[in-house]
N, C-alpha and C positions, 0 to 999 in steps of 0.2 A: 322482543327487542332483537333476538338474534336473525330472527324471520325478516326482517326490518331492513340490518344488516347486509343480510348474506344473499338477499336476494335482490338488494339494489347492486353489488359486487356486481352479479352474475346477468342482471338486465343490464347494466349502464358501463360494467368494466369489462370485463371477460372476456378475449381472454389476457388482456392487460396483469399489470402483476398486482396494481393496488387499486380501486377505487379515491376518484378525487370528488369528495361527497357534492361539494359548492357549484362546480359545474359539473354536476351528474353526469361525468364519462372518466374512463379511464388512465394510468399516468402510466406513458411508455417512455422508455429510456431515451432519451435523445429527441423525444420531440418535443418533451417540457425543457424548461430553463434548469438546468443543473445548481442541486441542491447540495451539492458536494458528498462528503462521506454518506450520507443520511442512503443516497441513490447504490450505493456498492449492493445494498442489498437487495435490487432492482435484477435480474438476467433472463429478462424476457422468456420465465416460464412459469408463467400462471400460479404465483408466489402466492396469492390471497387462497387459490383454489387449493394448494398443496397443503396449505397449514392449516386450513380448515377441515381437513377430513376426518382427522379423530373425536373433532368435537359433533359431526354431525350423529356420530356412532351413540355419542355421551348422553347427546339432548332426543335418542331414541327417532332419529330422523332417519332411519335403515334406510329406504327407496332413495332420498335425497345423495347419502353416500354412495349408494351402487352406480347411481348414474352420475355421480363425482368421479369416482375410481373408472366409470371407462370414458369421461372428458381428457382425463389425466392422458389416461395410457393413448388417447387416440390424437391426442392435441398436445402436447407437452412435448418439448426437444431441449434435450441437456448438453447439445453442443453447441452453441451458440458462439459467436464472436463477441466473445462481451467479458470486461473485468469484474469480477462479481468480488464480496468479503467472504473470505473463506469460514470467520467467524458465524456471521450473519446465513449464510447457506449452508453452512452443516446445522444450525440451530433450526432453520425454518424448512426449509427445502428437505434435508436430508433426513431429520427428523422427523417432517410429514411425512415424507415416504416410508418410514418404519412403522409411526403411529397406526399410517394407514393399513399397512399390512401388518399389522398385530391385531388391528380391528375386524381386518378382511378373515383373518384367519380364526378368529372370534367367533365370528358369523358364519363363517364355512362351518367350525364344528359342531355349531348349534345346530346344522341341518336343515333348517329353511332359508336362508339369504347368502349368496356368492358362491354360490355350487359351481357355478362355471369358475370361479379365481383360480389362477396357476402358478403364485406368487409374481405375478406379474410388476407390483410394486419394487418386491424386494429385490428384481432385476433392474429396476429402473434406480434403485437406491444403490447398488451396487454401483452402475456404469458413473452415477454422481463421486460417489466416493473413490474409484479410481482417477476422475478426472481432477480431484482435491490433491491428490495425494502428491503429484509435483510438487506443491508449493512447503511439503516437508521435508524438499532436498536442502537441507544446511547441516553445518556442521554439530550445530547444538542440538537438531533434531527439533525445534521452534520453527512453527509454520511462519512463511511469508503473510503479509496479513491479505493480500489478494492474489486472484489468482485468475488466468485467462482460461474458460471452461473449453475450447477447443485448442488452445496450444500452452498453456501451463504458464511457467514462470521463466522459462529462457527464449533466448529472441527476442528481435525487435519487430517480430509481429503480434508480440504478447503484450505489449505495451504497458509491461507491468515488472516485476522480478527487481528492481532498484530502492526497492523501501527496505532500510536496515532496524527500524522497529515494529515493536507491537506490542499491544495490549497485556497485562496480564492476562487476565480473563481469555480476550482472542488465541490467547494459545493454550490456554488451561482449562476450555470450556469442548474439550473433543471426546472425550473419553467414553461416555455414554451411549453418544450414536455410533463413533466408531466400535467401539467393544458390540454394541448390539447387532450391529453389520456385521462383525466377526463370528459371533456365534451367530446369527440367522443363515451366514451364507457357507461359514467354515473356513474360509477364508484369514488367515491371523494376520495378515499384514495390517489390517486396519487397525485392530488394538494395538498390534506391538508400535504403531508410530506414534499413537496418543498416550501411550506408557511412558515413552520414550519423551516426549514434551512435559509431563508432569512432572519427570524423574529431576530432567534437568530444572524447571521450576524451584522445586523442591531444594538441590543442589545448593542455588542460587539466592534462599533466603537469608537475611542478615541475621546471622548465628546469633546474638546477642539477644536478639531483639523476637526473632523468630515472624517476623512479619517479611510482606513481599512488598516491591515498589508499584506502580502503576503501568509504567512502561520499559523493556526493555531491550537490548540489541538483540537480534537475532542471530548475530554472527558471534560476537564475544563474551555476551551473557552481561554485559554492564547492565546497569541499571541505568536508564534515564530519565526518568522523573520516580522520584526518592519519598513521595509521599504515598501515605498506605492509608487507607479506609476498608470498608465495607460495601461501598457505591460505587462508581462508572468506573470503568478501567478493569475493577480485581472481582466482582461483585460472585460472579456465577465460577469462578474458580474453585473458591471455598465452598461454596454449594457443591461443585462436582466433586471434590474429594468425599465429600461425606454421603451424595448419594453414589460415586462407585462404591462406595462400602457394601450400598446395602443392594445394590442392582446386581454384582457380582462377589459380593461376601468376601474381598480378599481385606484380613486385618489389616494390612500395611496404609491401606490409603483410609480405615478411620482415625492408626494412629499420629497421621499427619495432620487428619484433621484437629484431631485433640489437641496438637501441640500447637498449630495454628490460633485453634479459638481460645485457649488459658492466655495468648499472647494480645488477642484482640478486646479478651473481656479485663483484662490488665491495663491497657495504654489506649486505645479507641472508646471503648464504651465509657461512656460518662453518663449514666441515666440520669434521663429517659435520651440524651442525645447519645449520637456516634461519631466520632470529631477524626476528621483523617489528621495523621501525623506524620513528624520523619522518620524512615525504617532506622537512622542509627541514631536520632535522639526520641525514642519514642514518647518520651513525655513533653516536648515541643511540638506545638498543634503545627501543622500546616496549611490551615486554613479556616474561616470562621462560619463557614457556611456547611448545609449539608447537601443531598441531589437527591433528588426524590428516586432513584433504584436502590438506593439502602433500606425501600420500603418491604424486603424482599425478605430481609433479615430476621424480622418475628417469626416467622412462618418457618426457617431454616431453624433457630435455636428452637418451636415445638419438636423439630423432628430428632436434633439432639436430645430431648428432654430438660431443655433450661427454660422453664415457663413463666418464671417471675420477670427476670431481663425484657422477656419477649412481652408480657403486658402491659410492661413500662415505657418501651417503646414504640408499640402499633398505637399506645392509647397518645403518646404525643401527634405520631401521625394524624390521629383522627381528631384530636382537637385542630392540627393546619387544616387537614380536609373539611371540615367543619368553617371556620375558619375565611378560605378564598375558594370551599364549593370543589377544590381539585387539587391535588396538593403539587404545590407549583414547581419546576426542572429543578432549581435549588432555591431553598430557603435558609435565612439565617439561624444563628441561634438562641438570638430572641424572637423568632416565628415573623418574621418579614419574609418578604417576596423578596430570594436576590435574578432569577430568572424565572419571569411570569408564564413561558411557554408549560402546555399540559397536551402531550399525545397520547392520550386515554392509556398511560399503564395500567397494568394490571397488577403490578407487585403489590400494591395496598390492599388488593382483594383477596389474591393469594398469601397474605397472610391471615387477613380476617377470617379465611376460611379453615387454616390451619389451626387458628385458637378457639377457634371454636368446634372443631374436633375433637383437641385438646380437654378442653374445659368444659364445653356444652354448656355454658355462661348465654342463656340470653340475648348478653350483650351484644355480642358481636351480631348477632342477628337482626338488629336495632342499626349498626354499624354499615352491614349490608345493604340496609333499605335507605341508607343517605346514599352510597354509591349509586345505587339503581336509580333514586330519584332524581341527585344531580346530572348523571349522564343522561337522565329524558327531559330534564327541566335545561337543559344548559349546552348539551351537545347536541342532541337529536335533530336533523334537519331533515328534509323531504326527499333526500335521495340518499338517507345514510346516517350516520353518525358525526361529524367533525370534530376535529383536534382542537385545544383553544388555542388557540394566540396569545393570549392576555389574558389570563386567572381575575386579573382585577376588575379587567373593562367586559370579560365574558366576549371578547371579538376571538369569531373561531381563524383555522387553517384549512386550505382546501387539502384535506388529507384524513385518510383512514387507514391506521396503520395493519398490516395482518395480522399483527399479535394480538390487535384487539377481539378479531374471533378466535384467534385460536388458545386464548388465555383468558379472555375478562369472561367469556360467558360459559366459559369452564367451571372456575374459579364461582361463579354465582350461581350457580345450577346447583352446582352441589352443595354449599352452603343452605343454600331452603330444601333440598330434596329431601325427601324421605326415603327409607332405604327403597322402599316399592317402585320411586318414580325411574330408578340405576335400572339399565337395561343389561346389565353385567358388576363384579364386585370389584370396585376401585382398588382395595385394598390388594390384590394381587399384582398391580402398576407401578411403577416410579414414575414421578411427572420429571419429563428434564424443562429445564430453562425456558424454554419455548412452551411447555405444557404439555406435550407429548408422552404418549403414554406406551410405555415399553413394558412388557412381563415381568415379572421377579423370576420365572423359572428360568429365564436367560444365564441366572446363574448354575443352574449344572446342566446347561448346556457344556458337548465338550471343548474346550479349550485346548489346542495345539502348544505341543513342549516348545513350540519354536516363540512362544512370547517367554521374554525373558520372569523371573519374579522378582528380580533387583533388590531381594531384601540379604541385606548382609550379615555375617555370624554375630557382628555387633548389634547391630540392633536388636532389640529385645523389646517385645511389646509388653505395655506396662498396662496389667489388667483390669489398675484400678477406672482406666480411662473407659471399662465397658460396661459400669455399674451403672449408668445413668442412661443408657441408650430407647431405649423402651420405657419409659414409665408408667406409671399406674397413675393419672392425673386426680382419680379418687383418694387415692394418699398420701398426693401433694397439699390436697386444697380439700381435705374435712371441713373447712367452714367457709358453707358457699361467699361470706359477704369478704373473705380475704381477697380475691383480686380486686374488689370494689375500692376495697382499704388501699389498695398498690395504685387503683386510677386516679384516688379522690386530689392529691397531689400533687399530679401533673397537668390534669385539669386546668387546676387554677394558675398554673406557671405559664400558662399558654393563653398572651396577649389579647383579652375579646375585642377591646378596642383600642386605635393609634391613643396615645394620651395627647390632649392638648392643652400648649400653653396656658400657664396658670393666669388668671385675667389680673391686670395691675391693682395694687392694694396699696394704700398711702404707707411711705416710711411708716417700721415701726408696728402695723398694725398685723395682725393675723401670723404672726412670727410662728414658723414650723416648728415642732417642738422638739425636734431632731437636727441638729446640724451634721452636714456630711463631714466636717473634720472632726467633730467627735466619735462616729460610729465605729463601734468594734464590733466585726462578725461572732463573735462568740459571746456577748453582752446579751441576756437575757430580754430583759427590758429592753433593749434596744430592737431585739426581734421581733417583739409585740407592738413596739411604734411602729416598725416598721409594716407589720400584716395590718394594721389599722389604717395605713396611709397608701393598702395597696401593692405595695411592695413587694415582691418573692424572690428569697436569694435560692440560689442553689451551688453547692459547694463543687470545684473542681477538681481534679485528680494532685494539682501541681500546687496546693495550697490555698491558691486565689478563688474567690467569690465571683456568680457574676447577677447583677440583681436586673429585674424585671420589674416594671410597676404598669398595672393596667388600673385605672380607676373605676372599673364597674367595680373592683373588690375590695375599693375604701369602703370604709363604716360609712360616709357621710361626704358630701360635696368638699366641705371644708377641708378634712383630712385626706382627699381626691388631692386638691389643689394643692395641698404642705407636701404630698410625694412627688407632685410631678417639680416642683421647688427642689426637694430634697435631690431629687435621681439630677436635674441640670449642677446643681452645687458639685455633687458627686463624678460627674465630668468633667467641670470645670476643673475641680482637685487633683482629677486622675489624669489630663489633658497637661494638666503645669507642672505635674512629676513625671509625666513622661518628654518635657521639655530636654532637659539635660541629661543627655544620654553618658554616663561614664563609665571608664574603663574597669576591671576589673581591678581586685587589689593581690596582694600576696601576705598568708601568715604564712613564716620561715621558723620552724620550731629548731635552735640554733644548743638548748642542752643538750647535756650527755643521755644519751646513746647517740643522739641523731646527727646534731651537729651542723646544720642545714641541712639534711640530704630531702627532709620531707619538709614541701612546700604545699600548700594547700589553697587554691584558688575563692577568695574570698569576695563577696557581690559589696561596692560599695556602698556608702550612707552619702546622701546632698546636702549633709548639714555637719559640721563639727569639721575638725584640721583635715585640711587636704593632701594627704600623703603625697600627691605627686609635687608638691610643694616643697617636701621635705628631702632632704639629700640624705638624711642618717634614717630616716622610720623613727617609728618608737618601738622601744626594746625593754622588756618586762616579762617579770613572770605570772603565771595567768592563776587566778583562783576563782571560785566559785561563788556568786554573788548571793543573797541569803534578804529575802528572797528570790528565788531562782528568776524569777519572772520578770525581777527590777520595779515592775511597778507600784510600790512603795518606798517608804523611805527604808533605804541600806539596814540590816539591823548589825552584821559583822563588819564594821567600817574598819574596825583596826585590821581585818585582814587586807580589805581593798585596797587601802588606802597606800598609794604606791604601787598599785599592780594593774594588773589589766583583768575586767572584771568578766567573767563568762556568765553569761545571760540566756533565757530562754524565750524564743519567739510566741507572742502570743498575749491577751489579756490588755493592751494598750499599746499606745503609739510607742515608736522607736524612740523617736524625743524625747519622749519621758523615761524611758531605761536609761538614757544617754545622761538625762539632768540627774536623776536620782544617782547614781555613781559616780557623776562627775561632784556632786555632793560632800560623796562619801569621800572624795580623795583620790579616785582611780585615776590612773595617767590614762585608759583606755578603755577599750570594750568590743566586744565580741558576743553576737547572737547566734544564738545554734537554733535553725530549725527547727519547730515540733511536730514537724509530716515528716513521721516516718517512714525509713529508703528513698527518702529527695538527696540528690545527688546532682553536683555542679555537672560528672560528666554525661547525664540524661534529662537536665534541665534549665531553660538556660540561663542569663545571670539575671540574677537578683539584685534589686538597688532597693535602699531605704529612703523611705519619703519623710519629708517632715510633716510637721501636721497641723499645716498650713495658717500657724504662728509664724511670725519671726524667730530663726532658731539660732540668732547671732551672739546669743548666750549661750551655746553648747561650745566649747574649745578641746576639747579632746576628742582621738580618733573611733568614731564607731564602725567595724565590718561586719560581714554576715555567712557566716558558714551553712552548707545544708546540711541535712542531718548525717551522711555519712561523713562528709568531714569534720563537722561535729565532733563525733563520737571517738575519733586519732582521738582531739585533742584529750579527750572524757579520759578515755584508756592510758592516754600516755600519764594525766596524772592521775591517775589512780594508780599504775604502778610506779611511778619515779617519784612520785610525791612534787618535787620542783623541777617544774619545765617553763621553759624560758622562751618566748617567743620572740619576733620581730614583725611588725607592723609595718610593711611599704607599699609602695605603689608597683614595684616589682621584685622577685627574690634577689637577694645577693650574693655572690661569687661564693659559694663557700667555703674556699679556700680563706677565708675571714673569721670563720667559726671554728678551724679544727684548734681545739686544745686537749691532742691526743697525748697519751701516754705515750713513751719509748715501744711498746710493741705494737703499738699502732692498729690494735684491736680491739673490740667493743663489743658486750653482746647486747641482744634487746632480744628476749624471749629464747626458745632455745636455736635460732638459726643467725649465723655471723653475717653480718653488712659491710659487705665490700664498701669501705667509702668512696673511694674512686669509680665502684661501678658505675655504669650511665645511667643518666634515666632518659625518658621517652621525650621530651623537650628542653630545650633549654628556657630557662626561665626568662630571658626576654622574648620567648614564643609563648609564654604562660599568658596569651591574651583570650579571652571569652567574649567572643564576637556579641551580637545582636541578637534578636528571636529571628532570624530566619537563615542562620546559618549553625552549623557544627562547632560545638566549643572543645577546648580541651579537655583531657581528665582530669579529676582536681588536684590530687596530690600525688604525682609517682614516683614509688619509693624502687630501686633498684633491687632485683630478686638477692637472695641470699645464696653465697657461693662456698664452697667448702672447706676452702680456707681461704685468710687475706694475709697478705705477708706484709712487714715494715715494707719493702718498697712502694707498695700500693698508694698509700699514706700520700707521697710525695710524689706518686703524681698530677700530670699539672691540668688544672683542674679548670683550664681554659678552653683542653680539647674538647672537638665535638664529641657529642651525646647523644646516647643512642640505646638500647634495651638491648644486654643479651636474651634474644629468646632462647636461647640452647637451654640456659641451666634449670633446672627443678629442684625444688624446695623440698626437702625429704622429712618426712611427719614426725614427730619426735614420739620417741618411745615413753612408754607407760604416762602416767599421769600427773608429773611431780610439779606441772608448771600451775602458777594460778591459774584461774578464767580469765582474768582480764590481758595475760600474755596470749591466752589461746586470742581468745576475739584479737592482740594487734597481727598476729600471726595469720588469723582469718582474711581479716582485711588486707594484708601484702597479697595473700593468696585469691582475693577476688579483684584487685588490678593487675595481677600478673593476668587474670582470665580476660580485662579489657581489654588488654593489648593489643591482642591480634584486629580486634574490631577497630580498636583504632586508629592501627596502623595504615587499614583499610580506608578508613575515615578520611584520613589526611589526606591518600593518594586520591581519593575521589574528591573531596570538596578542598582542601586549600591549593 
């Protein structure tokens, strides 16, 4: 196949930079029809022939390389008039030319092949990485993303130096080649500029969140597209923090990477998916698709040693590649085509071959031979290989990209090789991004004091993050048929075939024995109709279900037909609750201690009194409903009855919490969350459905708190015993609630509350947008200050509002307070910590 490949390149393109397979000749810059970005990584130097030289070394093709290596040096010109991606050409270009001479030098010391070499590569790979290194004149030290190879990035004969973004990834994917050019040639300026790019990355993550954006300014460091994944854009950043670790051994960049990945296997991973999000709401998806370069990701957590994550996810890959034959640019997350294009990556291989180093499972070897087979059953044409077009319809592109020799047939060699067929030991290599293989000894090579090590007396590397690095995967996986057990389930979550309309059935007749307004996710029985009828839920990070139903995995035609019924009912339902989009509401806890100052942003109910109806709220004090759950009848009504009832999410419709209470006599209610650490300010509002009754029988107020706001309320009574809330549509002026004493002081735990302190919004800013924007924090309470005097009291409490950040909350001595003042005390001390993030928040999104 390679043979197939590389030798139609080299008859039909050469010394073109890419092969165009369909019309068997070559695709030079400027004389096809511009394909826009795609072509940046086009600069008219025999790009297919560069990238392929390490793999000729790999696939024991010795002669073929030597007389590669002197096409290169006798025919190849790195000065060109041409805007190349600085990305793109240090990944291909720059990195063949090290591959190759690490290969060259390979073979020199073996003593029979390249006797004559003089590093003639690593001279050509030098004159490339000076002519890059313009495009890292900024102030951030963030490369421009292109770059003119014979006059840089200033001037108006560079036709280029006016783009103020770029890529994560484009700026965070240098490190490897340059550091490797560094120590090859001695030279430190290459590393220290790629250090210098990382550092400020780094800088520049959302502290909260610990994640990076997509794209960002290269002059100011802003962020401009605010969503984070694992896929295009950020992909091979986080790849190169973790292999600089291991290419040049310095701890500092694996413990970025650790702090990276707890953040990404937190809020992104959702197994077996990877769901990009907002870097400052990370539990708000930003988008419902995923791109086939997150295919990349198994293969990176084998190398961390997280091997469970990683089977769970290459095995959903290979059920889409399975699936549409090529796993498609992006797909959904119900396994649809959302962009059918397929340019033969190789990330999907390069993983399979990682886990199967890993594990030495078989499987993956089974995994390898669909890739091999679809790419000769589907791509293969008579002058090459081609790209598809369309996954669905199998219409190819005229195009062969270089990464496909210089990765996919890397990646599958060594997968089936056996150690005899390696003409040298992988294992002493890093592969970078490209596949390019660079020495490990590179690490003590000497390194020049003139690169900085940017690690500060503060930071302290935490050792627990290096227990996992290396694994023994015989100790993970004592029983070979456990990763079997991790596939068998994602398997069947992955759609074999479109469902079709259910065929019409007379009123009445063949009734599903499930309705979707009945169904509760955590209903036993109801999971078992559901696997009967095809069905497959899988649970979300943010509470929410999202269910799949393919009908080859009904028991029976009939129960085929009751799901694909059931999943349209189930849209219909979810389609007419997200009809009425409403605003958020406010609980105002208005007893003593607080007095309003903590407001807690509450997700409203569609059903029951409409607070913004109401000019007063309703105002009560809250007790604990018994059963916690509400869904039964009330058993403590004489407590209710009068009060506002607190309730626990889960086990039945909201309706019916609401009827069962309103039963009992409650004037109100309130549900708290049972996803624990859900939090209004990293998730975004919540509304209550009815349950698709008429719910013109519910006349009291129901709202919804998450589980951190919840737990105020848990705390506050558990220690005050009566707390007295207000129920509105917004908070109110709390100069309405003070009924202070003469000294005008109060305590709540062991730290005094300035009442007139500010807080971070005013309560007619207490609004929680949509799912696709930043909401407030839920409830903020003003820091605690070291003393409050009667004046404080009386002021006027109309003024703007605002957080002092100056003050600090100072830990109280010995042990004398309960738990439940530590925990309110905790929590003022984990939104004092929001603040900063939010304040950041506002200025970027509202």
């Amino acid at each position: 196949m390679f043979d197939h490949a590389y030798q139609n390149y080299m008859d039909h393109a050469y010394p073109a930079d890419e092969l165009m397979p369909l019309t068997c000749r070559g695709r030079v810059r400027g004389l096809e029809p511009s394909r826009g970005d795609v072509d940046d990584a086009l600069g008219k130097f025999s790009l297919t022939l560069i990238d392929t030289l390490d793999t000729l070394v790999l696939l024991n093709k010795t002669t073929e390389f030597e007389a590669a290596v002197r096409r290169v040096l006798s025919d190849v010109r790195l000065d060109n008039d041409i805007v190349v991606s600085v990305f793109e050409t240090n990944i291909r270009v720059l990195g063949g030319l090290l591959g190759g001479h690490s290969m060259a030098m390979m073979l020199k010391d073996g003593g029979q092949h390249m006797q004559w070499y003089q590093d003639e590569l690593l001279h050509m790979a030098k004159d490339l990485g000076l002519r890059l290194l313009p495009a890292f004149n900024t102030s951030s030290g963030l490369p421009y993303p292109r770059v003119n190879l014979k006059y840089g990035v200033r001037g108006p004969e560079t036709r280029t130096g006016t783009e103020t973004d770029t890529c994560t990834a484009c700026a965070g994917t240098i490190i490897l080649e340059f550091a490797a050019l560094s120590r090859f040639t001695g030279d430190p300026v290459f590393e220290a500029h790629a250090r210098r790019a990382l550092d400020f990355l780094w800088e520049k993550r959302q502290r909260n969140s610990n994640l990076v954006g997509t794209t960002i300014n290269i002059h100011s460091g802003e962020w401009v597209r605010r969503d984070s994944g694992v896929g295009a854009g950020i992909d091979s950043y986080y790849e190169y923090l973790l292999k600089a670790y291991i290419l040049l051994g310095d701890d500092q960049f694996l413990q970025r990477f650790n702090i990276h990945y707890a953040s990404i296997m937190k809020y992104i991973s959702q197994p077996p998916l990877l769901l990009d999000v907002h870097i400052h709401k990370p539990l708000l998806p930003a988008r419902t698709w995923m791109d086939s370069l997150l295919a990349f990701f198994p293969g990176l957590q084998v190398l961390k040693g997280d091997i469970r994550p990683a089977i769970e996810t290459h095995e959903m890959l290979y059920q889409v590649t399975k699936k549409h034959n090529f796993l498609p640019e992006a797909f959904t997350t119900d396994f649809r085509v959302h962009w059918a294009q397929h340019p033969l990556r190789p990330e999907f291989a390069e993983s399979t071959y990682f886990l199967y180093k890993a594990t030495g499972d078989p499987y993956y070897l089974e995994a390898g031979r669909t890739i091999l087979d679809n790419l000769n059953r589907f791509a293969r044409v008579p002058c090459g290989f081609a790209a598809m077009k369309d996954v669905r319809t199998g219409s190819h592109e005229d195009r062969m990209d270089s990464f496909f020799l210089a990765e996919m047939f890397k990646y599958l060699f060594l997968l089936f090789a056996e150690t005899e067929d390696l003409p040298f030991d992988v294992e002493g290599y890093i592969f970078t991004t490209e596949a390019h293989l660079l020495p490990l000894s590179l690490s003590t090579a000497p390194r020049s004091s003139s690169i900085p090590s940017n690690r500060t007396s503060e930071e302290e590397l935490d050792d627990s993050n290096f227990d996992w690095t290396c694994p023994n995967t015989r100790l993970l996986f004592p029983d070979p048929a456990f990763p079997r057990n991790l596939r068998e389930p994602i398997r069947s979550a992955v759609d074999k075939s479109c469902p079709r309309p259910a065929p019409y059935r007379e009123p009445g007749m063949g009734r599903p024995p499930l309705r979707a307004q009945d169904f509760m996710a955590n209903n036993p029985e109801h999971l078992e109709l559901l696997r009967r009828m095809g069905v497959s839920l899988i649970h979300l990070k943010d509470g929410r279900v999202q269910l799949v139903q393919h009908a080859t995995q009904a028991v029976s035609a009939v129960a085929a037909e009751d799901g694909v019924r059931f999943m349209q009912e189930m849209m219909e339902l979810s389609s007419q609750q997200q009809k009425e989009q409403l605003p958020p509401r406010a609980i105002q806890i208005v007893s003593h201690p607080f007095f309003g100052r903590v407001v807690l942003t509450a997700g409203p109910a569609q059903f029951g009194t409409d607070l913004s109806k109401s000019f007063t709220g309703v105002r009560g004090f809250v007790t604990v409903a018994e059963p916690y759950s509400g869904c039964s009848e009330i058993t403590n009504a004489d407590y209710v009855q009068g009060h506002i009832a607190l309730l626990q999410r889960g086990q039945c419709m909201f309706a019916e919490k609401a009827r069962h209470i309103q039963k009992a006599g409650a004037i109100g209610g309130i549900v708290i969350d049972d996803n624990e650490g859900s939090s209004s300010d990293t998730a975004p509002l919540f509304q209550m459905a009815g349950d698709g009754r008429n719910t013109d029988d519910i006349t009291l107020p129901l709202l919804f708190l998450f589980h951190k706001e919840g737990n105020i309320l848990l705390e506050a009574l558990k220690e005050y015993r009566e707390v007295e809330v207000l129920l509105s549509d917004k908070a109110r002026d709390r100069g309405e609630h003070k009924h202070i004493e003469s000294t005008g002081q109060s305590q709540m735990s062991t730290a005094e509350l300035d009442e007139s302190a500010p807080e971070e919004v005013t309560p007619s800013q207490q609004e929680v947008s949509t799912v696709d924007e930043d909401t407030s924090p839920a409830g903020e309470v003003s820091p605690p200050e070291e003393e409050s005097s009667p004046t404080d009291a009386e002021a006027d409490s109309t003024q703007p509002e605002e957080v002092r950040d100056s003050e600090k909350r100072e830990e109280p001595e010995g042990d004398t307070d309960s738990e439940s003042s530590q925990s309110v005390d905790e929590l003022l001390a984990d939104w004092r910590e929001d603040l900063e993030a939010f304040q950041q928040m506002e200025k970027d999104e509202l």
